[in-house]
DONURO-670297 format. One record per residue: residue in three letters; x, z, y of N, C-alpha, C in turn. Coordinates in steps of 0.05 Angstrom, whole numbers, padded with zeros to 5 digits, always signed. Each point is the difference from the previous one (the first is absolute). Example, Ala and Ser with C-alpha at 12.3 -4.5 7.8 and 13.67 -1.06 7.14 Angstrom:
2
ALA+00264+00156-00114-00018+00000+00024+00018+00000+00024/SER-00007-00014+00021+00016+00001+00024-00015+00014+00022/
***
This chain:
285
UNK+02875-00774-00720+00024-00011+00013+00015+00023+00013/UNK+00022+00001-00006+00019+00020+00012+00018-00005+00032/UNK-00013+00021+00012+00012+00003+00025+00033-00012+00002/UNK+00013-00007+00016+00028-00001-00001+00020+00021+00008/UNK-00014+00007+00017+00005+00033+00004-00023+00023+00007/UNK+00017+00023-00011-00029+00021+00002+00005+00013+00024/UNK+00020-00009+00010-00011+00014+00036-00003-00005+00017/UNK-00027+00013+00013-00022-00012+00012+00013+00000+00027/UNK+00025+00013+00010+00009+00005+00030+00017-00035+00002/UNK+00009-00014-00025+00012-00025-00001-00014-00016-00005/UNK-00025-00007-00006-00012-00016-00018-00026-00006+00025/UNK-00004-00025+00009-00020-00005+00016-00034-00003-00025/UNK-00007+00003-00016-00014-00005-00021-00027+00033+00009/UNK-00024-00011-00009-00020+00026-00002-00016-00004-00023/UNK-00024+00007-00009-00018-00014-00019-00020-00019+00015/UNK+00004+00003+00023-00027-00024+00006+00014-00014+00024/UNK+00023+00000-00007+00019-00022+00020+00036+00010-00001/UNK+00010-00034-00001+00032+00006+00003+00009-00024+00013/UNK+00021-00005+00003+00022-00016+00010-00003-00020-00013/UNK-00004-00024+00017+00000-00028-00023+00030-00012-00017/UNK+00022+00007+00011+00023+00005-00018-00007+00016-00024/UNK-00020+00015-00002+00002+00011-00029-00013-00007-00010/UNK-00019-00019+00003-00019-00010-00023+00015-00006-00027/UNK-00013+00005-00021+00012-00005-00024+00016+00023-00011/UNK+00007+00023+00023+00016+00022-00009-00009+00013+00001/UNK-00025+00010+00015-00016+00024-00002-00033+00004+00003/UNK-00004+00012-00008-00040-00004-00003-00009+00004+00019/UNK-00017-00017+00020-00015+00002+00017-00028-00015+00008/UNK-00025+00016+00013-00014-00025+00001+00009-00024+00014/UNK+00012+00005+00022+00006-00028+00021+00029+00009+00007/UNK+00014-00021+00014+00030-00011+00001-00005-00009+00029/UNK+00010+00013+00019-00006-00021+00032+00037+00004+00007/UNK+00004-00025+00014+00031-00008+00019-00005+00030+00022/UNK+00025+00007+00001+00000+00017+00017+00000-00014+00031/UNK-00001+00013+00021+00013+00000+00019+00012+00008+00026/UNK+00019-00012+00008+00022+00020+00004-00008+00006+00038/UNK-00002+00033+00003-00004+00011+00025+00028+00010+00012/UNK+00004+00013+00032+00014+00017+00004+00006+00028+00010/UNK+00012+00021-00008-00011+00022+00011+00001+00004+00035/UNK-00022+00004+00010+00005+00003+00032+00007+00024+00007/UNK-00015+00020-00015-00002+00035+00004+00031-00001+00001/UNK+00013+00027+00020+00031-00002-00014-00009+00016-00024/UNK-00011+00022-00005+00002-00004-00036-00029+00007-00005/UNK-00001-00010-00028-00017-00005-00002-00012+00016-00031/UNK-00021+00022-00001-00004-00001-00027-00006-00013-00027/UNK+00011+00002-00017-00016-00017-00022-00005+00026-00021/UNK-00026+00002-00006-00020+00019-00023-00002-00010-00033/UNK-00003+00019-00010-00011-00006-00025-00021-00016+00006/UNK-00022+00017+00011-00029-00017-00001-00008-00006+00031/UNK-00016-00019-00011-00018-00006+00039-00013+00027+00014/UNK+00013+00016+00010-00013+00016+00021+00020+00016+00010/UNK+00000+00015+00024+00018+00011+00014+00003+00026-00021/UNK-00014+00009-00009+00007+00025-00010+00019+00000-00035/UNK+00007-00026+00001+00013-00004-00028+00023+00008-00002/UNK+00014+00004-00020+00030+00003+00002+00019-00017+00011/UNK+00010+00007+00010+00030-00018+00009+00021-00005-00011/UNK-00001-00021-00013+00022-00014-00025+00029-00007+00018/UNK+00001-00017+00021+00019-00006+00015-00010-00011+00032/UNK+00015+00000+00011-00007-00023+00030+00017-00018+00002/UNK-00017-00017+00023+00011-00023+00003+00010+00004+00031/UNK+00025-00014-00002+00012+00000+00024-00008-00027+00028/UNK-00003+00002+00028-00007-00029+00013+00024-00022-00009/UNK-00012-00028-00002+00016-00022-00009+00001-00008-00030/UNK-00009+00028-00011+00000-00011-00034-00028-00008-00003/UNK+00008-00030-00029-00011-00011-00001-00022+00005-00023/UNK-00021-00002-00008-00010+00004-00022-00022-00026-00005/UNK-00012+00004-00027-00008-00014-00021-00028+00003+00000/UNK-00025-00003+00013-00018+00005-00001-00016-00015-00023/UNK-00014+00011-00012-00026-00001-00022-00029+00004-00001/UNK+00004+00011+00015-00032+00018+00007-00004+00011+00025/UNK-00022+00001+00013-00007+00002+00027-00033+00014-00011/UNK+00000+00025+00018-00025+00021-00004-00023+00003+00030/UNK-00020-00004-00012-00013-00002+00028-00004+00027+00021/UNK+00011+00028-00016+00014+00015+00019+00018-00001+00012/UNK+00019-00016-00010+00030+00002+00018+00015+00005-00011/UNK+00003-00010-00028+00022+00010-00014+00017-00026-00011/UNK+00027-00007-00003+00002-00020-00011+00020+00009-00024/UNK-00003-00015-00018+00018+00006-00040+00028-00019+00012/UNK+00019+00008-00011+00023-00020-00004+00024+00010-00011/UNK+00017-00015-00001+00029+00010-00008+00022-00007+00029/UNK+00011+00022+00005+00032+00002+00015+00017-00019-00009/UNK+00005-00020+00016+00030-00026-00007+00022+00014+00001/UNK+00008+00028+00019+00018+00010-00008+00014+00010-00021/UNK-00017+00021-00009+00006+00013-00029-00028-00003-00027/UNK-00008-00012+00013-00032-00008-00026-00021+00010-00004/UNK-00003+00024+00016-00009+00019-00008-00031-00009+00011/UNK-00017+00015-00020-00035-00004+00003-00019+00013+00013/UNK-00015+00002+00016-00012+00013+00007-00020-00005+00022/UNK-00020+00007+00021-00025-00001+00018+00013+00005+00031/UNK-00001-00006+00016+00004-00008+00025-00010-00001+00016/UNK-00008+00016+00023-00024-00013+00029+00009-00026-00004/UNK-00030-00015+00005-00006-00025+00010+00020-00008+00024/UNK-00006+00023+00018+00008+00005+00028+00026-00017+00005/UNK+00017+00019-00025+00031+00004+00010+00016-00034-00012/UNK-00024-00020-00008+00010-00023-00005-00003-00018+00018/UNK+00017-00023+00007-00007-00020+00011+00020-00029-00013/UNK-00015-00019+00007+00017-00029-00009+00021-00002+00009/UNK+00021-00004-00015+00032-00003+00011+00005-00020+00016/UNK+00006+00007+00021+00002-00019+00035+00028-00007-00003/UNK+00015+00008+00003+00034-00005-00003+00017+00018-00029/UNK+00030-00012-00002+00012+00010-00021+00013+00027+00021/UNK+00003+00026-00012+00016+00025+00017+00024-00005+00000/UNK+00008-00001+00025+00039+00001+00003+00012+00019+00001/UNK-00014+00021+00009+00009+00024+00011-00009+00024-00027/UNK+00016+00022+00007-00010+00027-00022+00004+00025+00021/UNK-00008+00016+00007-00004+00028+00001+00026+00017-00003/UNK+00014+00010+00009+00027+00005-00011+00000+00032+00016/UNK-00015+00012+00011-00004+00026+00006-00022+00014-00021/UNK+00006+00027-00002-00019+00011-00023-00033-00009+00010/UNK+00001+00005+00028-00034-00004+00012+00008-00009+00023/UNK-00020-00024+00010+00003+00009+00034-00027-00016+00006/UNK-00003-00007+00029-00026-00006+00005-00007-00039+00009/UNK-00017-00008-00015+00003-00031+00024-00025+00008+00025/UNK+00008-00004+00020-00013-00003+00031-00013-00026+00000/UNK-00027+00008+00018-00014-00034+00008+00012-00015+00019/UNK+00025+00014+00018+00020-00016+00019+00019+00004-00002/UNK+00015+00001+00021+00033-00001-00001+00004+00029+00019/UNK-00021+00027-00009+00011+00015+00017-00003+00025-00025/UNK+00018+00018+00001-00009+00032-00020-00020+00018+00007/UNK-00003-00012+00031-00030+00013+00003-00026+00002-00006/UNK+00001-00025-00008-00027-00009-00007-00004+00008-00034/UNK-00028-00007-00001-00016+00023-00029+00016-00027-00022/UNK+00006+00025-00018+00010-00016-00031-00020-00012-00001/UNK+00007-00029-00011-00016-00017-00022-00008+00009-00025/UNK+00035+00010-00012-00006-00001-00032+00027+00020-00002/UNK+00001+00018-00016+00028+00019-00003+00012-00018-00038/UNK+00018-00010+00011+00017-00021-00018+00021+00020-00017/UNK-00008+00006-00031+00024+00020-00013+00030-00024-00008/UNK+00007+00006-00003+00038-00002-00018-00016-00030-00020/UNK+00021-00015+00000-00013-00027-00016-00024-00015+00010/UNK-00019+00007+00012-00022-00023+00017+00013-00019+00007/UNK-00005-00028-00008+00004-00020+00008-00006-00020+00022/UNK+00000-00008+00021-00006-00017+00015+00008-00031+00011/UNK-00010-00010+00006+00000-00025+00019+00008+00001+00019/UNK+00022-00007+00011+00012+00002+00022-00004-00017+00017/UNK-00013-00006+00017+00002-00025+00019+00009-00008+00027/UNK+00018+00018+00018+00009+00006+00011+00013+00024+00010/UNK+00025+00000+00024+00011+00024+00009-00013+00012+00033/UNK-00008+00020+00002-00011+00010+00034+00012+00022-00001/UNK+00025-00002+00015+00008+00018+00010+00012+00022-00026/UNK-00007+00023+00003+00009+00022-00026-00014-00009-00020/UNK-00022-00012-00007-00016-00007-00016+00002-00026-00012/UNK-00007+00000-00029-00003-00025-00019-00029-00007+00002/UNK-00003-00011+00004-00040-00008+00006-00009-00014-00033/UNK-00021+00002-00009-00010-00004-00028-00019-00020+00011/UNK-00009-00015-00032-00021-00019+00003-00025+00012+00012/UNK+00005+00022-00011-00035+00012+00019+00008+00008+00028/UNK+00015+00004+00008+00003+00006+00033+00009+00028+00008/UNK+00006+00013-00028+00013+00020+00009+00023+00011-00002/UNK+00017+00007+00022+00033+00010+00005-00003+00021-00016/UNK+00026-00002-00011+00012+00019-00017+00036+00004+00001/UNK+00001+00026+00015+00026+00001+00013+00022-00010-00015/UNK+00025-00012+00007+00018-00019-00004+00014+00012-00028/UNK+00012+00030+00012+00015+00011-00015-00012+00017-00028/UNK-00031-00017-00007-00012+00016-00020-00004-00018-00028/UNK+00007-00033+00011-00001-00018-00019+00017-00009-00003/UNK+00005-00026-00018+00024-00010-00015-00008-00031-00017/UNK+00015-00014+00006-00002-00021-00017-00010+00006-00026/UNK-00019-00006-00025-00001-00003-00022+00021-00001-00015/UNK+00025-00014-00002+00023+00002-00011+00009+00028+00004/UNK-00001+00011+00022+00017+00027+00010-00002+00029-00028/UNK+00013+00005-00006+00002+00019-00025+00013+00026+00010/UNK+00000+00027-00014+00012+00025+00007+00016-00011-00029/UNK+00018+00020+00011+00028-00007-00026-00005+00033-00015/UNK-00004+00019+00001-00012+00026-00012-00028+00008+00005/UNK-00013-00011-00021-00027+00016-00012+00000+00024-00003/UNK+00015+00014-00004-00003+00028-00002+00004+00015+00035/UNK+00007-00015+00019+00005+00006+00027-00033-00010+00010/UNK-00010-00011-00011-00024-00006+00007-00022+00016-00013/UNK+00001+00008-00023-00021+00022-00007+00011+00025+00010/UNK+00020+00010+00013+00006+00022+00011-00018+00002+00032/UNK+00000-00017+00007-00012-00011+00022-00032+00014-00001/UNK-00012-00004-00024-00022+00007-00001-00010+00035-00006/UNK+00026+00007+00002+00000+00031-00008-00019+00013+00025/UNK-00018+00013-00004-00026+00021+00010-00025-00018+00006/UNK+00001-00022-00018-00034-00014-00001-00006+00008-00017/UNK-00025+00005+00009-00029+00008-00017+00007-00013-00035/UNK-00004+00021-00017-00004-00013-00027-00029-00020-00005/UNK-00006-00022+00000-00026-00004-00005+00004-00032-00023/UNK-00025+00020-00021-00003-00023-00029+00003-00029+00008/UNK+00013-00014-00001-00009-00021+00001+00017-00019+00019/UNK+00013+00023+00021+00009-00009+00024+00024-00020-00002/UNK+00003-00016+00029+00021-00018+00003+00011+00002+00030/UNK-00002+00027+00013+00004-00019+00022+00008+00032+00003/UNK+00004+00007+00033+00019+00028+00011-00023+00015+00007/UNK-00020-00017+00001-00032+00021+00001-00010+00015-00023/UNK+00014-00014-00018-00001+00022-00032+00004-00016-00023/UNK+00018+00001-00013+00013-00007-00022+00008+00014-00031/UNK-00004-00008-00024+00002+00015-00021+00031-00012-00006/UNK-00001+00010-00023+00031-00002-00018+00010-00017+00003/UNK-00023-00021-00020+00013-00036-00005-00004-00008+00024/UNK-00012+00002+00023-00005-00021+00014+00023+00009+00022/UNK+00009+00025+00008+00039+00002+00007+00013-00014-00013/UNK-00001-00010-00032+00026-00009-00007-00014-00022+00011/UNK-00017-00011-00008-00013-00034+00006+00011-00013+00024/UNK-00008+00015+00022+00007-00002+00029+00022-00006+00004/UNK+00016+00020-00007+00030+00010+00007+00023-00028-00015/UNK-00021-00007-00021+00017-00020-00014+00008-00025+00017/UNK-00033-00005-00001-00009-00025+00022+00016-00005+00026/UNK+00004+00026+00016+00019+00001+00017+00026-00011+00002/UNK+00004+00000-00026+00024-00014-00009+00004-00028-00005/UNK-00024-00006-00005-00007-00026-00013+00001-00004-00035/UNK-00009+00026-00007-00002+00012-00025-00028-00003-00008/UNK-00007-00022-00019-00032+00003-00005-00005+00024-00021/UNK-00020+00017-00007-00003+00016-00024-00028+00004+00001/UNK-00013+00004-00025-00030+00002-00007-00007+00033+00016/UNK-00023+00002+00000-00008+00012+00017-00002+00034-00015/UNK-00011+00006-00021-00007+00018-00016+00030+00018-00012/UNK+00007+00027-00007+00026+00002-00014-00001-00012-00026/UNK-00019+00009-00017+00007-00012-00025+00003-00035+00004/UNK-00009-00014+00018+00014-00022-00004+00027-00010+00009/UNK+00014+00017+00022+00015+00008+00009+00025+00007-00015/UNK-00006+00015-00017+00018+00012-00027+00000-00017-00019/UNK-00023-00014-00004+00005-00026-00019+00023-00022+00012/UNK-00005+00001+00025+00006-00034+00013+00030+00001+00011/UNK+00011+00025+00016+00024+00009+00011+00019+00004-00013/UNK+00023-00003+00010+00026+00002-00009+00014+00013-00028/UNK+00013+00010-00014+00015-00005-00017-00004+00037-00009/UNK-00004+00003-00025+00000+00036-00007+00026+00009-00004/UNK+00000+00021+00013+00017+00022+00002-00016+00021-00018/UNK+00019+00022-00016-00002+00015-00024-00012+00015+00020/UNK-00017+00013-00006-00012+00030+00005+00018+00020+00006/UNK+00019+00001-00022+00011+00021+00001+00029-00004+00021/UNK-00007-00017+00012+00021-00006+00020-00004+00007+00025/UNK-00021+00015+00015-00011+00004+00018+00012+00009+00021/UNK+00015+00019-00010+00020+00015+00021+00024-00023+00009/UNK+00003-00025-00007+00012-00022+00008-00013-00021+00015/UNK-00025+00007+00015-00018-00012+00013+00016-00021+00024/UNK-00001-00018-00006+00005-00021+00033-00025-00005+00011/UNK+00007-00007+00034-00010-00006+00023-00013-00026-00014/UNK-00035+00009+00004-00010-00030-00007-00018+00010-00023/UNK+00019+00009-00026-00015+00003-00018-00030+00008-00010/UNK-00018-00011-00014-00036+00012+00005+00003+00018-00024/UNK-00020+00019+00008-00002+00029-00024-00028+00001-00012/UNK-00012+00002-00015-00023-00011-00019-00006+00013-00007/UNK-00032+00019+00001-00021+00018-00013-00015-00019-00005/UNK-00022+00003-00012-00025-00002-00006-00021-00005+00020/UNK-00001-00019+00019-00009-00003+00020+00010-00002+00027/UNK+00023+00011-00010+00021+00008+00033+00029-00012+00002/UNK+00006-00012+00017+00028-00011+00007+00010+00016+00024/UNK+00025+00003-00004+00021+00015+00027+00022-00021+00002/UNK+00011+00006+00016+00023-00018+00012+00026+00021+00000/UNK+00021-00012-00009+00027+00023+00004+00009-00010+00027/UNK+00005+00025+00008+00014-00005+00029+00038-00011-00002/UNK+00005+00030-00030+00028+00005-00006-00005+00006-00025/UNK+00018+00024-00011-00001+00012-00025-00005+00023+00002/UNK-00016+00007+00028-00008+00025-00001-00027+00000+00009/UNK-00013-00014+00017-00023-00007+00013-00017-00021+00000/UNK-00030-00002-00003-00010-00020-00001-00018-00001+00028/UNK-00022-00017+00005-00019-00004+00017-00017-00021-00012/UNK-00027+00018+00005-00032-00007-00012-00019+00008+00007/UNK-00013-00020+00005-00029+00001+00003-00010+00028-00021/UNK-00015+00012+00010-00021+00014-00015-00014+00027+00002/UNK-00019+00002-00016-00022+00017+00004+00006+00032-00008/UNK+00031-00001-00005+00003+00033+00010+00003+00014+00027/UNK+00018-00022+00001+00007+00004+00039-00026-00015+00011/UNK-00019-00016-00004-00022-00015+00009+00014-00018+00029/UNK+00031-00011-00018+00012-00020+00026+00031-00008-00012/UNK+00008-00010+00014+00025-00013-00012+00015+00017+00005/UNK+00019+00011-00026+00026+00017+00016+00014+00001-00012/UNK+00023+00012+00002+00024+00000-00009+00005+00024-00016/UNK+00008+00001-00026+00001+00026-00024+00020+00008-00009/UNK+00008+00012-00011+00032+00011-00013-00014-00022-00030/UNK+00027-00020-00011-00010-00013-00027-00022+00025-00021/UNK+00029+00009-00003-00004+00022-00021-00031+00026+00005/UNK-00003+00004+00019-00022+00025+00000-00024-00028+00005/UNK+00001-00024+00004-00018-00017+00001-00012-00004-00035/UNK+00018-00003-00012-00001-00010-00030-00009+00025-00010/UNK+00010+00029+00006-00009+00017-00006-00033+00006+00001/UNK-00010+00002+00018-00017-00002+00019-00018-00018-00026/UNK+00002-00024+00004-00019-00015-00003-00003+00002-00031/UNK+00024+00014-00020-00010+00004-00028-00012+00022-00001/UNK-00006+00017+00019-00014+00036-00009-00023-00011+00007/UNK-00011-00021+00012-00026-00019+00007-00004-00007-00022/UNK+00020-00005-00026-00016-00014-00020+00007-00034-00002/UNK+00025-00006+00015+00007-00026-00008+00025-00006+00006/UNK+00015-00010-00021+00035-00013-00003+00006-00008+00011/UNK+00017-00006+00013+00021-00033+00008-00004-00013-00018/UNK-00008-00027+00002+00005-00023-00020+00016-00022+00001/UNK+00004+00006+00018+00024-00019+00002+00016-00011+00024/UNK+00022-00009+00006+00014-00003+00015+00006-00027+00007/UNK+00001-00012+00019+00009-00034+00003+00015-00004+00024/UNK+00019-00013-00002+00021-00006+00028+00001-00030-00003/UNK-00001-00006+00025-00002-00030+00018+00024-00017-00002/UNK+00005-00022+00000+00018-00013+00007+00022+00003-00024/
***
């Protein structure tokens, strides 16, 4: 029986267990209903495999919801991201049963929720850019959450609330740490700047570049480059940039080991004496 899809970062499916939506589409011994947790951590890792020392495929942000399957009697739980789909292992820890729907989003790159209504007192939880919350009242400077902790006024935002430039928002992230996997201002890779930055907008996009380059906007010729607009994504083999203009981009990555800002041209340069092309170009809207 043939898989429906062969990738394993989209596909909730293993050989000795999958998603009971796929029964019939893919080979497994057993088929269990998922069910659905929320992230508490503000972020949260998700691994290739059950153990801390695995690779880091993507994270999960607090408020997002996921798809649980499997539960490990170390502490690990299997599932899929409701946001963007994506597959992968989870602290036990960082889940809990969804108590209320989130009203609120995160609308500063980072900031902190407090166990009261004062800045003095010890962080609860340091909340990145997009964490979602439950709002359940106003105290004073603070939005108070279902769990009881203030989170200053001017750092959240209605759910509806959108940035009107994505590209003003991954600029934002310029001198964080480069890190595989990342989503948040504590360390972030390529795709997961554009991911973010999109979202900010109220722009959904898959998490990975090559799906990214599959899924986004409309191709622009290669050889048009030096005609770059604000917005436009730039495409290697693993790597996405963002044009700032038609002269500059900003990206995540592991030359600078952080987000920054490049001349287009000595960037493209750059990255073919490494041994890989531009592949392609895509602009939004």
């Amino acid at each position: 029986m043939a898989d429906p899809s062969s990738d394993r970062r989209l596909t909730p499916a293993r050989p000795d267990l999958a998603a009971k939506h796929l029964e019939g589409q893919v080979t497994a011994a057993r088929f269990v209903e998922g069910e659905v947790f929320e992230v508490s951590y503000g972020v949260a890792p998700v691994r290739r495999e059950p153990f801390s020392g695995a690779m880091l495929e993507t994270e999960a942000l607090k408020g997002e919801r996921v798809t649980v399957y499997d539960r490990t009697e170390e502490g690990w739980a299997w599932g899929q991201l409701m946001t963007d789909g994506y597959v992968g292992w989870l602290p036990d820890l960082a889940l809990y049963r969804p108590a209320a729907e989130p009203t609120h989003k995160v609308t500063a790159l980072r900031t902190f929720a407090f166990h009261g209504p004062s800045i003095k007192l010890p962080p609860a939880e340091t909340l990145p850019l997009g964490a979602r919350l439950a709002i359940v009242r106003e105290d004073a400077s603070f939005m108070v959450t279902q769990d009881g902790w203030h989170v200053p006024r001017q750092h959240v935002a209605p759910l509806a609330f959108v940035e009107s430039d994505f590209v003003g928002v991954a600029e934002r992230f310029v001198g964080t740490p480069y890190l595989w996997g990342g989503r948040s201002s504590l360390g972030i890779d390529c795709s997961g700047l554009v991911q973010t930055a999109l979202a900010a907008c109220g722009i959904a996009a898959p998490r990975d570049s090559d799906m990214q380059e599959v899924a986004l906007g409309t191709s622009v010729p290669i050889a048009e480059q030096a005609a770059l607009k604000r917005g436009d994504l730039l495409f290697w083999k693993g790597h996405v940039a963002i044009a700032r203009d038609g002269a500059s981009i900003v990206h995540a990555n592991a030359y600078h080991m952080a987000t920054a800002i490049e001349p287009t041209q000595q960037a493209i340069a750059r990255i073919a004496a490494a041994g890989s092309a531009l592949t392609a170009i895509k602009r939004l809207g």
